[in-house]
C-alpha positions in Angstrom: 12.9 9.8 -19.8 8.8 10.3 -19.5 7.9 13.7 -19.1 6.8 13.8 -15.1 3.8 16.7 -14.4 3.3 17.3 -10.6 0.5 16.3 -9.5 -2.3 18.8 -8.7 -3.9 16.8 -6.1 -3.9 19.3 -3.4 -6.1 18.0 -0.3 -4.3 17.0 2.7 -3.5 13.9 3.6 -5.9 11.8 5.5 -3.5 11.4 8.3 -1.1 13.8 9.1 1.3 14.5 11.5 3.8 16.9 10.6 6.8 17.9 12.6 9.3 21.4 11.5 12.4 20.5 11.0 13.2 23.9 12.5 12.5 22.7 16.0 14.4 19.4 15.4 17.4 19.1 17.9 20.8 18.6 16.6 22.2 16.0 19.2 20.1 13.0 20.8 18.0 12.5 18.2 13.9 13.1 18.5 11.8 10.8 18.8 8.5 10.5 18.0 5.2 8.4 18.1 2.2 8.7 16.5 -1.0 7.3 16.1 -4.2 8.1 14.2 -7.6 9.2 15.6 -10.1 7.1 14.6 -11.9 8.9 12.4 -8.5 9.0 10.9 -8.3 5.4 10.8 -11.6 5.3 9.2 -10.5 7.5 6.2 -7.0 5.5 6.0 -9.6 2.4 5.7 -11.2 4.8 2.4 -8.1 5.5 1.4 -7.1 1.7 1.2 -10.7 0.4 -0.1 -10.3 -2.0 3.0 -13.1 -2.7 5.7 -11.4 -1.6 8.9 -7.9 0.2 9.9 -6.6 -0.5 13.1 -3.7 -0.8 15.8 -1.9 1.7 13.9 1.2 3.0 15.4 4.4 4.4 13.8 7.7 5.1 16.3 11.1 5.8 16.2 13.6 8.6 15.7 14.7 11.8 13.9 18.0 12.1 13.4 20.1 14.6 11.6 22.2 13.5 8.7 25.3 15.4 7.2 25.1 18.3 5.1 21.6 19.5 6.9 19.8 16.1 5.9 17.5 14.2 8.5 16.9 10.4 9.3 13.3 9.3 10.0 13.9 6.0 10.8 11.0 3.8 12.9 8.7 0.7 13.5 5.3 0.7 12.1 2.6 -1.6 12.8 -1.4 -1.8 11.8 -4.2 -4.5 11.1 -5.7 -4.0 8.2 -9.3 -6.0 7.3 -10.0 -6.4 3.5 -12.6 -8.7 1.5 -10.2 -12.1 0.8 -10.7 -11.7 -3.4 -12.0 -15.4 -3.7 -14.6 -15.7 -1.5 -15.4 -12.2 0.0 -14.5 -13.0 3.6 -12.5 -10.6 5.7 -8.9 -11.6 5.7 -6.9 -9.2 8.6 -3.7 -8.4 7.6 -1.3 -7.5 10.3 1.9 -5.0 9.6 4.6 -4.7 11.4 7.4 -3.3 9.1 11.0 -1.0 9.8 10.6 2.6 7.9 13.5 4.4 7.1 13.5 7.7 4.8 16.4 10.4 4.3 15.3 14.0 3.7 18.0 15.8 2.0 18.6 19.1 0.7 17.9 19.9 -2.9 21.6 20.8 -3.4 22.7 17.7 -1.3 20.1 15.0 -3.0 21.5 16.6 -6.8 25.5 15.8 -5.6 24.2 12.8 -4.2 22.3 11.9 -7.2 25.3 11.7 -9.8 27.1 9.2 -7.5 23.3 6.7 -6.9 23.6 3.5 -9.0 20.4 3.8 -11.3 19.8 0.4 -9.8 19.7 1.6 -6.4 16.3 1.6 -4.6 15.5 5.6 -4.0 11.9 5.0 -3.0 13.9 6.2 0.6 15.0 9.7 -0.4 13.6 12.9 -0.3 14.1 16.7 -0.8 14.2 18.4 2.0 10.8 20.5 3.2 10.5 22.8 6.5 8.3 20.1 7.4 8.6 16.3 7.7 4.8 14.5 7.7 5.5 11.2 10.0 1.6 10.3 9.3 2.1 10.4 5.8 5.3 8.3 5.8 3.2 5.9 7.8 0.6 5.9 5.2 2.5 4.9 2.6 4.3 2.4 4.2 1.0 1.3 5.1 -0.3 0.9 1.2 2.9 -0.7 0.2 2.9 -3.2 3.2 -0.9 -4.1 1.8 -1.3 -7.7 0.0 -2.9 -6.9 -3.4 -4.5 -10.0 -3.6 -5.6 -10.9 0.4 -6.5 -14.3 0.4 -8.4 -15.8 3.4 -6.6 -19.1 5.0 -7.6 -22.5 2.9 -9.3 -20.3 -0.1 -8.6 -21.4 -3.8 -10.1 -21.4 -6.7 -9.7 -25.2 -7.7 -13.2 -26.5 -8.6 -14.8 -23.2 -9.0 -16.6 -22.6 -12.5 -17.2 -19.3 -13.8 -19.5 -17.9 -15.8 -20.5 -14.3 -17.2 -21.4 -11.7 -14.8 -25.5 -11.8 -14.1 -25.5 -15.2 -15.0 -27.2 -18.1 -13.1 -24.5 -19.8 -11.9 -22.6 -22.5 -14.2 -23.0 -26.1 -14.4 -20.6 -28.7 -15.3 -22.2 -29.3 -18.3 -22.4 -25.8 -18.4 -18.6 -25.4 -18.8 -17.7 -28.3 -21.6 -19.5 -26.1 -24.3 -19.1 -29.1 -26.9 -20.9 -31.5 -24.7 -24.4 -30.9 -26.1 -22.6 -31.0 -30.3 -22.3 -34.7 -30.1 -25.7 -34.9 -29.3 -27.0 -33.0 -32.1 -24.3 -34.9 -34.5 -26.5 -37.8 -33.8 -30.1 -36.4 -33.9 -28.4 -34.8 -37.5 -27.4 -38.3 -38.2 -30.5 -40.0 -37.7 -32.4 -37.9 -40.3 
């Protein structure tokens, strides 16, 4: 197993809405819904390298779990505008995904942890804070909702020559690099 360092980012996250777990009621569940300002949206947008963060709205319920655990589990949604990575135009992504994540105690998540098929996705467990960040859950989901790759409707490469960077901008000819040999074979074979 790697060796894992924590990391020693410390600056808060860009959105942030953090609820105690404290102040979390035992029965009915708690529900919550949250939203960011929009400078907030505007740093998300950073955050992402996209052009524009939008619409963004992450609701549901906290509810406790055995063993002093909680369940956030909710509906997120955003639009998301990035540059479409063949031809630079903005291709808006819209997100509208279910989020659920346990927070457990350290004891609990360690008995837990010897029973978890090593196959199992954990990506939805945590250790247990006095706080729970809903605005950082929504982040997340946010960046792993993203397309990598957004591609604009009807864009493709097909047909597209490339060339190195700073370069006017390739030919045909340009592209068939043994075109002009045959020439020279001749001129060569004329002398």
């Amino acid at each position: 197993m790697p060796d894992v360092t924590p990391s020693t980012d410390t600056s808060p996250p860009v959105f942030s809405r953090e609820i105690k777990t404290a102040n979390l009621r035992e029965t009915g569940g708690n529900p919550f819904d949250v939203t960011p300002t929009v400078d907030e949206q505007t740093a998300l947008a950073a955050l992402f390298k996209a052009n524009a963060v939008a619409k963004v709205r992450f609701a549901g319920k906290v509810t406790p779990l055995d063993k002093g655990g909680w369940l956030v589990a909710g509906t997120l949604g955003a639009s998301v505008t990035q540059d479409c990575v063949i031809t630079l135009d903005p291709v808006r992504t819209r997100i509208d995904v279910p989020v659920r994540r346990s927070f457990l105690p350290d004891a609990t998540l360690a008995e837990q942890s010897q029973d978890i098929d090593p196959d199992d996705d954990m990506d939805e467990i945590e250790v247990l804070t006095d706080k729970i960040d809903l605005g950082l859950i929504a982040t997340e989901a946010i960046s792993l909702a993203l397309p990598d790759y957004p591609k604009a409707e009807g864009a493709s490469l097909a047909g597209r020559v490339f060339g190195p960077e700073g370069v006017k901008p390739m030919t045909d000819d340009d592209a068939k690099p043994f075109a002009g040999l045959s020439a020279l074979r001749d001129k060569l074979a004329e002398d």
